[in-house]
N, C-alpha and C positions, 0 to 999 in steps of 0.2 A: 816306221823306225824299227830298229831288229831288237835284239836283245843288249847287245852289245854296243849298242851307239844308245841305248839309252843314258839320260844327263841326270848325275848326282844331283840330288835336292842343296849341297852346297858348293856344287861348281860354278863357274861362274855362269850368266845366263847368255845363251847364243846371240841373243839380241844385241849382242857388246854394250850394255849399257853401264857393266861394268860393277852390277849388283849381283848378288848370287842368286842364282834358280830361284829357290824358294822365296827369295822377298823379290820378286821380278814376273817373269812371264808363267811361273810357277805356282805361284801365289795360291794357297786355298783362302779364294773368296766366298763370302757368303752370298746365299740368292739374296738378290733384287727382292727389297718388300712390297707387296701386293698393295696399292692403293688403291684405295675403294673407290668406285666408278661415279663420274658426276651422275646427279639426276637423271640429264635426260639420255645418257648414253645408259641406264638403267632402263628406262621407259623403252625407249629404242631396241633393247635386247629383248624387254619381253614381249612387244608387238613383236617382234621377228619369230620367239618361238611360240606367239599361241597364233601367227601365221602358218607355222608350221605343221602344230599339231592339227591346226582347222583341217590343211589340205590332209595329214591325213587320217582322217577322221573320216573326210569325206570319199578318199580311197578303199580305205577298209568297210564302208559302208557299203559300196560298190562290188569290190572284189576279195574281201573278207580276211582274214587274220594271216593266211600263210602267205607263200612270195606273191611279191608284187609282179603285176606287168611289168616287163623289160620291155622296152620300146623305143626305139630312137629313129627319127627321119633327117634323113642329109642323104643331097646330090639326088632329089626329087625319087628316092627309093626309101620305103618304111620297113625299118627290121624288129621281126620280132625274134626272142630269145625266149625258148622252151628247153627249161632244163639247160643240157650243157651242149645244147643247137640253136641255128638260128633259120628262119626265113625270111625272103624280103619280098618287097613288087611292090610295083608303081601305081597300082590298083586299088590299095585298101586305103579307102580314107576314114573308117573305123574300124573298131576291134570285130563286130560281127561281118564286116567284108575277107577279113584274114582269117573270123575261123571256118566260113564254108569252102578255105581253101584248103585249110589243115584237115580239117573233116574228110576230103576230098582224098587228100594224100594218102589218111590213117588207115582209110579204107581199100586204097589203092586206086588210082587213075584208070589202071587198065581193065581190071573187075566192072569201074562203074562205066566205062566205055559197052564192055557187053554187056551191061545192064540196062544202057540206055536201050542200044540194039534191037533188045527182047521185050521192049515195053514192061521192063519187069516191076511187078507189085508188090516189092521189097518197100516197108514204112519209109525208109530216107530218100527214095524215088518218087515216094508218093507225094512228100511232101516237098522235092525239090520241083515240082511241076508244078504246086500249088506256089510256092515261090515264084516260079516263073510268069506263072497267069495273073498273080497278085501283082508285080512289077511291070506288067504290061497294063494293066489299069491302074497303076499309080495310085488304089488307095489304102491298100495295106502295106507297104515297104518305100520307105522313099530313100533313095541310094543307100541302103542297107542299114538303114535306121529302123529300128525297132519301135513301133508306136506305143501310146499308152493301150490300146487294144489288148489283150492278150487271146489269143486265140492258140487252140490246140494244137495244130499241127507246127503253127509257124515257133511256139515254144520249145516245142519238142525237137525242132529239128536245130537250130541254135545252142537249147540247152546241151543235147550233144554233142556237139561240136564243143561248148567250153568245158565238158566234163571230162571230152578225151583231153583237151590243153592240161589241164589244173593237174590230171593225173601225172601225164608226161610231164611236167614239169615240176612235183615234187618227188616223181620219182621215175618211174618205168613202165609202160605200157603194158602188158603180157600178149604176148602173141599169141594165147588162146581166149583171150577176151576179143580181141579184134575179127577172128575164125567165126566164132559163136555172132559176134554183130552182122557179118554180111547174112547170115543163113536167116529167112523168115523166119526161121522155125524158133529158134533159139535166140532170135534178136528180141524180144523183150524181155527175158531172165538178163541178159548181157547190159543192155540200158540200165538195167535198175541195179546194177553191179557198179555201171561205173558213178551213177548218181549218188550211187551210199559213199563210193571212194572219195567222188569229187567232194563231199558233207564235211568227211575229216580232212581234205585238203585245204579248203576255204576255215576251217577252224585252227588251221598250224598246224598240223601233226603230221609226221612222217610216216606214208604208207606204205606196205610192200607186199605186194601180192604173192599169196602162197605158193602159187607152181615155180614160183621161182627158188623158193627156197625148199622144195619137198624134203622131207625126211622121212616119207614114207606111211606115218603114220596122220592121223585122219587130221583134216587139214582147214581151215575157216574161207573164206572167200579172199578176206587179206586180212593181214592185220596193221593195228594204227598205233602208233605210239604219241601217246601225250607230251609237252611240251615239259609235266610233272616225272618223267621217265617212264611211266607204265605203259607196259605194252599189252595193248587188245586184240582178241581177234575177235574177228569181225564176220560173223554170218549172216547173210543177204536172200529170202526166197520172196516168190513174186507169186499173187493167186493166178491160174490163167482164167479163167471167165466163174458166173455167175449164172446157178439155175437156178434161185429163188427170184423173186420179183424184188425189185431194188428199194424196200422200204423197211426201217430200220425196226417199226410197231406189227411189221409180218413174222410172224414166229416160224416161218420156214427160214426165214433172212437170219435170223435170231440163232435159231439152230446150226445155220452155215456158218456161219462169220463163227462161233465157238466152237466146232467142231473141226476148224480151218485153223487157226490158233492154237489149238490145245496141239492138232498135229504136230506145227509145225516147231512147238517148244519142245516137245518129245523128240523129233528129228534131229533137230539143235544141240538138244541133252545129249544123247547116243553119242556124241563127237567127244564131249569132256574136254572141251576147252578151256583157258587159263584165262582167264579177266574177260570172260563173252558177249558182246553186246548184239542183239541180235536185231536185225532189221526186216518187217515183214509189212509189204504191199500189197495193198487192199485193191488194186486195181477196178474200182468204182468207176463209171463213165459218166457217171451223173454227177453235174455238181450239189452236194447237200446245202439246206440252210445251216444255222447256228444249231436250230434247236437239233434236225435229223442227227448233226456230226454230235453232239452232247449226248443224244441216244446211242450211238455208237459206242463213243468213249464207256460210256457204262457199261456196254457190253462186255468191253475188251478189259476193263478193268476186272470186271467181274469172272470172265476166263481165264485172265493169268493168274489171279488170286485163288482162284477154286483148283490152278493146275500147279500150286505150290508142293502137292501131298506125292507129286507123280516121283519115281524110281525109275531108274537106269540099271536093268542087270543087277536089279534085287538093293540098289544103292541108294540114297534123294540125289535127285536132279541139285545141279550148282544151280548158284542165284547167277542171277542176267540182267542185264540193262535192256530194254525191249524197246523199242522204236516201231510205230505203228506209223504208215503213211499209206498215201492217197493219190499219186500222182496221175490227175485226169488224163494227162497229155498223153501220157500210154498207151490209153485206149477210146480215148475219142478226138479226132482231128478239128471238131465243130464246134470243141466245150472253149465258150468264151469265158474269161473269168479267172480269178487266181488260181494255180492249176493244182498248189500244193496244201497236203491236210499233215501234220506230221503230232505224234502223241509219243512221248515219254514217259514209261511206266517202270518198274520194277519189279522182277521177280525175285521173290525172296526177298527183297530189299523192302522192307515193311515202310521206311518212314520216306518211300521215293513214289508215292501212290496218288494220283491227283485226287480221291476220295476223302482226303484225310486231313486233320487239321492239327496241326503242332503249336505248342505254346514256342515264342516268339525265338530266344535260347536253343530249342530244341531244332528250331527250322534251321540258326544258324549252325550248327555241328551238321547238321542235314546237308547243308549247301555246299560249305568244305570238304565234308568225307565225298561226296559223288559230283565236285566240282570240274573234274576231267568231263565228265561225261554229260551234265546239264549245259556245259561252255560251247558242245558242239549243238546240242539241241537250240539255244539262245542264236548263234550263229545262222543256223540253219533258219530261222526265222526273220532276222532279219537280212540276210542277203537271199532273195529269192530269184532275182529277175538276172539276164546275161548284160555282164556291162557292154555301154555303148564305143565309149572310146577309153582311148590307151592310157590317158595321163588320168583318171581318176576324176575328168570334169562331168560333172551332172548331164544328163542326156536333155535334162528340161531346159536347160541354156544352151541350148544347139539352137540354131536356125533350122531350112531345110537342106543347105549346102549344107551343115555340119562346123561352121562359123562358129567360135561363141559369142552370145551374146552379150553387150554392155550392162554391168549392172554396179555396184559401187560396193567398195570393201573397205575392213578395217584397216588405215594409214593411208588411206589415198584423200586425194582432195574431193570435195563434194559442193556442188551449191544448190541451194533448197528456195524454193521460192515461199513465204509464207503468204498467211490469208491477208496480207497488208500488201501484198504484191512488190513488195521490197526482198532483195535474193541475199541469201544468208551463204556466207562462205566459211569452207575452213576443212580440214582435216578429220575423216571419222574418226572416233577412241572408241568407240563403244555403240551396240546398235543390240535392239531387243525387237523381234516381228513377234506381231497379231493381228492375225486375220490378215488382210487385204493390206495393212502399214505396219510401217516399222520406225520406232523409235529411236535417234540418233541423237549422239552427242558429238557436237563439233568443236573443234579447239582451232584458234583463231588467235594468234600474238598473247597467247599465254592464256584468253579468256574462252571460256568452256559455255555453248548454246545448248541446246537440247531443241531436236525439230520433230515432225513427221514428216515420212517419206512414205508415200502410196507404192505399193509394188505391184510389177506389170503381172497378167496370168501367169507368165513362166516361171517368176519369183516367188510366185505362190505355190505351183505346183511344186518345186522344189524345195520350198522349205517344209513342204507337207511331208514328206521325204526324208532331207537331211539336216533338218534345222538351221538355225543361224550359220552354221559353218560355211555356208555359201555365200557369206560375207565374211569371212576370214576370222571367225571367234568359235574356239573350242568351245563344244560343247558342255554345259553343265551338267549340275544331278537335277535342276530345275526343270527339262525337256526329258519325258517319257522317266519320272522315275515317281510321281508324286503318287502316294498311296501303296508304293510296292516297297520295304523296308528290303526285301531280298536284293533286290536289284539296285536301292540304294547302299544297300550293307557291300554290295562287288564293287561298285564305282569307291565308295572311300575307300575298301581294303587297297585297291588301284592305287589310290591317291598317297595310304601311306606307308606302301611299301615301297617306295620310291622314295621315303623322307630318311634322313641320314638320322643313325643312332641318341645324338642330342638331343634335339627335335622330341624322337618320339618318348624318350625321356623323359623330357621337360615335361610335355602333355602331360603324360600320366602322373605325374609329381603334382600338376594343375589340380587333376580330377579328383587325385587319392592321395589330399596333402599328409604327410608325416608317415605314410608309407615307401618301401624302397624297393625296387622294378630292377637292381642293376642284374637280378640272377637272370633276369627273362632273355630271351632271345630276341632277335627284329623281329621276326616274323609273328611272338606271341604278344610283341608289343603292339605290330599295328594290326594284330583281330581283335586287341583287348578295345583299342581305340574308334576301329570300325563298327564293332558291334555297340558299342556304347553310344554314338551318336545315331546310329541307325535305329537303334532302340526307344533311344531318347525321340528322334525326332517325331516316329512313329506313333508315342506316344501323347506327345503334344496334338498329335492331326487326329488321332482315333479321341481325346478328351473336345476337340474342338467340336467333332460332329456329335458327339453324347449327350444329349441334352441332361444327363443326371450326374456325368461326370466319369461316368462308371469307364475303368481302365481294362482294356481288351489284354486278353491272356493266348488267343490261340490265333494262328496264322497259316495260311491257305499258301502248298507252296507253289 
C-alpha cells in the first residue's frame, strides 16, 4: 500500500463492515496469552531437547567444538561442504573414505600421479602403500573403517587428511603450507603446522594463517582467535631427530630436551608476539610409560621456569602459553598405541604450572583468567581419534558394512525380559550404564518399572567412550567430573550462564538471604554460583575420604 492509499484510523474500514478502521480490521489487539503447557506436552519437549543435546554431545565429542560436518546424501551421491565448497561421489560410505580423496585433491592429483611413477619415498606414499597392502589382507582397514588398532602410519595418514579439512573449512588453506607438505624435506615442520591449526579448529576458534595477511613484520605461524575475542598467534617448531639415547633418567637426554626448549623459547621471544602461545614437538618415536612422560614433564617444567630470567635485545621475554607435545605418528609408522602426549605449561604465568598447588579460590581465578587457552588444551584431549562417519554416530555402533547397529534409546519402546522370564514393556524415560548393564526406567500406561538391561560389547565399547549419550540422555557432571572441582566448576558455569537473570537471582538470595545481588552482572552472578557449589561439593567428597575431618585447602590444576 503507498503512502497515499494509506486508511485513516477513523475512516471507515475497507471490509465494508461499516465500522471505522480502528474499531474493525484495525483494531490494536492485544497478544494471545501464553498457556502453560499440559504435562505431558512438557515431558515430551524436554525428551525432545535432551534428545538433542545427547546427539550433540555425542558430535562434539567426535568432531569437537568448531563447525560441524556438512553432509548430506541424495540421488545415491554423498556431498560434503568444506568451508564455502563442496564435493561429492558415490564412493564414500564414511567420513575417512572422503578424506583420502580430499588429501588427494589438496595435494594435487597430478604431483601424486608422478609420485606414484617414481616409487617415491614421500611419508603420504609411504603410507598409502601400507594402506593398500593392509586392504588387501583385510585386517587392518575394513572399507575404510578405522579399527580400534591405532597404528602409526595408518593414524598419521587420516589424521592428515582431517587436519587439511578442519583447516579449510574454518578458514583457508595457505598455499605455502601445501608447497612445504609435498617436499620430504619440509613435510614434517608442515604436518605439525597444520595439526597445531586443526587443535584450535576442533576448539572453535577462527584461524588465519599469517602469509596471508603479511605485514611485513615478524609473523607467528598463524594466529587464532578465541570465541572470548582474543586474538593469538600462534608459534609452531617440530625437533628433527634425537642423538641422546631415548631415556628420560639419561642426563645426555636430560641435557637435550633443556637445551632444545630453552632454544626454542628464545626463538619464540626474538618475534615479540601479542598474546603468544607456543607449540613445541618432541618428536619421540617411542611410546613412554606414565612414569617416563612424568619424568619428562618435570623436565620441561623445570626448563621453562629456569628460562623465565631470559631477555630479548637487552628486554624480558613476554609470558607465553607453551604446549609441549609428542606426536609418535611423525616419526614412527610401527608405534602401535595412543599416538598423542600434549603438556600445558606457562611461562611466566606462574599459577599455569602443573608443579604447583593452589588453594581452591585461587585455582578458580586461575581457570577464568587462562580459560581461552586451557579450553583448547581440554579439547585436544578429548577428541583425539579421526571421526568415522558424517552424522556424529559412534563408530562402535557400526557393523562391518558400516550399518548402525540396534540398540535402544531414551523415548522409544523397549521390552526386557526379566529373571521370571515374563517380558516387561514400555517406553525408556531414563537409563544409567555400569559395567556390562544398564539401568532402565520404563513407563507403561502412566506406571514407571525400573529393569536391567545387559549390553552387547559394542555398547560397552562406546560408552567407554561417550557415555550414556549413546542412549539419547545428556550427559551429567556425574560422568568424568567426580574428584575434579575445576572441571566440575566449567560444566555449572556452562549450566548457569544459560539461566536467565531471575533465576540466577533467586539463587543467590537462596544462599546469601538479606543480602542484595541486583548491582551484579550475569556473568558475576553465575561464577559467584558456580563456584560456590563446586566448592561446596568439593568439600563434602574431600571431608568424606578424611578420616579426621580435616578440610583440604589446596588444589592441583
Amino acid at each position: 500500500m503507498s503512502r497515499q492509499d494509506k486508511i485513516g484510523r477513523n475512516q471507515a474500514c475497507p471490509c465494508q463492515s461499516g465500522k471505522k478502521f480502528k474499531h474493525c480490521c484495525g483494531a490494536l489487539r492485544p497478544s494471545p496469552q501464553v498457556r502453560p503447557a499440559p504435562p505431558k506436552l512438557k515431558a515430551a519437549m524436554r525428551q525432545v531437547r535432551n534428545a538433542q543435546e545427547a546427539r550433540e554431545r555425542l558430535r562434539a565429542k567426535q568432531q569437537g567444538h568448531g563447525r560441524p560436518i556438512i553432509s548430506l546424501e541424495a540421488d545415491g551421491y554423498r556431498t560434503v561442504a568444506i568451508g564455502n565448497r563442496m564435493m561429492w561421489s558415490r564412493r564414500w560410505r564414511f567420513f575417512t573414505d572422503f578424506l583420502l580423496d580430499y588429501l588427494k585433491d589438496q595435494l594435487g592429483r597430478e604431483w601424486g600421479v608422478e609420485q606414484i611413477k617414481a616409487r617415491s619415498s614421500h611419508p603420504v606414499f609411504r603410507w598409502m602403500r601400507r594402506l593398500g597392502e593392509a586392504s588387501q589382507q583385510n585386517h587392518a582397514v575394513s572399507g575404510g573403517v578405522l579399527t580400534a588398532v591405532e597404528v602409526g602410519w595408518l593414524t598419521a595418514l587420516f589424521g592428515l587428511g582431517y587436519a587439511l579439512y578442519l583447516i579449510a573449512h574454518h578458514d583457508q588453506l595457505a598455499p605455502s603450507l601445501l608447497v612445504r607438505l609435498r617436499s620430504p624435506v619440509t613435510f614434517k615442520a608442515a604436518y605439525y603446522e597444520t595439526l597445531v591449526a586443526a587443535a584450535f579448529a576442533k576448539a572453535g576458534y577462527a584461524i588465519e594463517w599469517a602469509e596471508l595477511g603479511a605485514t611485513g613484520k615478524p609473523t607467528p605461524e598463524l594466529w587464532a582467535t578465541a570465541r572470548s575475542g582474543v586474538k593469538y598467534a600462534v608459534e609452531a617448531k617440530c625437533k628433527d631427530g634425537w642423538k641422546s639415547a631415548l631415556d628420560p633418567t639419561d642426563q645426555a637426554f636430560v641435557d637435550e630436551l633443556r637445551q632444545w626448549i630453552r632454544d626454542q623459547i628464545y626463538k619464540a621471544s626474538k618475534k615479540r608476539l601479542e598474546n603468544p602461545i607456543y607449540w613445541f614437538e618432541l618428536s619421540i618415536p617411542i611410546l613412554f610409560d606414565e612414569a617416563q612422560w612424568h619424568a619428562v614433564r618435570k623436565i620441561v617444567v623445570a626448563t621453562i621456569t629456569g628460562a623465565e630470567g631470559l631477555t630479548v635485545a637487552g628486554a624480558p621475554a613476554a609470558p607465553a602459553y607453551v604446549f609441549v607435545t609428542n606426536n609418535v605418528q611423525l616419526v614412527n609408522d610401527d608405534a602401535v598405541g595412543s599416538p598423542q602426549t600434549t603438556m600445558l605449561e606457562g611461562f611466566k604465568h606462574p599459577d599455569l604450572k602443573s608443579n604447583i598447588y593452589l588453594p581452591l579460590e585461587a585455582a578458580f581465578e586461575s581457570r577464568d583468567r587462562h580459560r581461552d587457552v586451557t579450553w583448547v588444551f581440554d579439547c585436544l584431549k578429548e577428541v583425539q581419534r579421526v571421526p568415522t562417519t558424517f552424522d556424529g554416530h559412534p563408530s562402535e555402533l557400526l557393523d562391518a558394512q558400516g550399518a548402525p547397529l540396534a540398540s535402544f534409546k531414551i523415548g522409544e519402546a523397549l521390552e526386557v525380559v526379566g529373571d521370571d522370564g515374563k517380558t516387561l514393556a514400555g517406553v525408556v524415560e531414563d537409563v544409567c550404564s555400569m559395567g556390562d548393564r544398564a539401568f532402565v526406567y520404563l513407563v507403561n500406561d502412566g506406571r514407571r518399572y525400573s529393569a536391567i538391561v545387559p549390553l552387547t560389547p559394542e555398547e560397552i565399547a562406546a560408552v567407554e567412550i561417550h557415555g550414556d549419550a549413546i542412549f539419547g540422555k545428556p550427559e551429567g557432571p556425574h560422568r568424568n567430573l567426580e574428584g575434579d572441582p575445576l572441571r566440575l566448576y566449567d560444566w555449572l558455569l556452562e549450566v548457569y550462564t544459560a539461566y536467565p537473570r531471575d533465576v540466577l537471582l533467586r539463587q543467590m538470595a537462596e544462599n546469601h538471604p538479606g543480602q542484595s545481588f541486583d548491582h551484579m552482572a550475569n556473568k558475576a552472578l553465575a561464577t559467584s554460583l558456580a563456584r560456590g557449589y563446586a566448592a561446596g561439593a568439593h568439600r563434602m567428597q574431600e571431608a568424606r575420604r578424611a578420616p579426621d575431618g580435616a578440610e583440604p585447602h589446596a588444589w592441583h590444576r
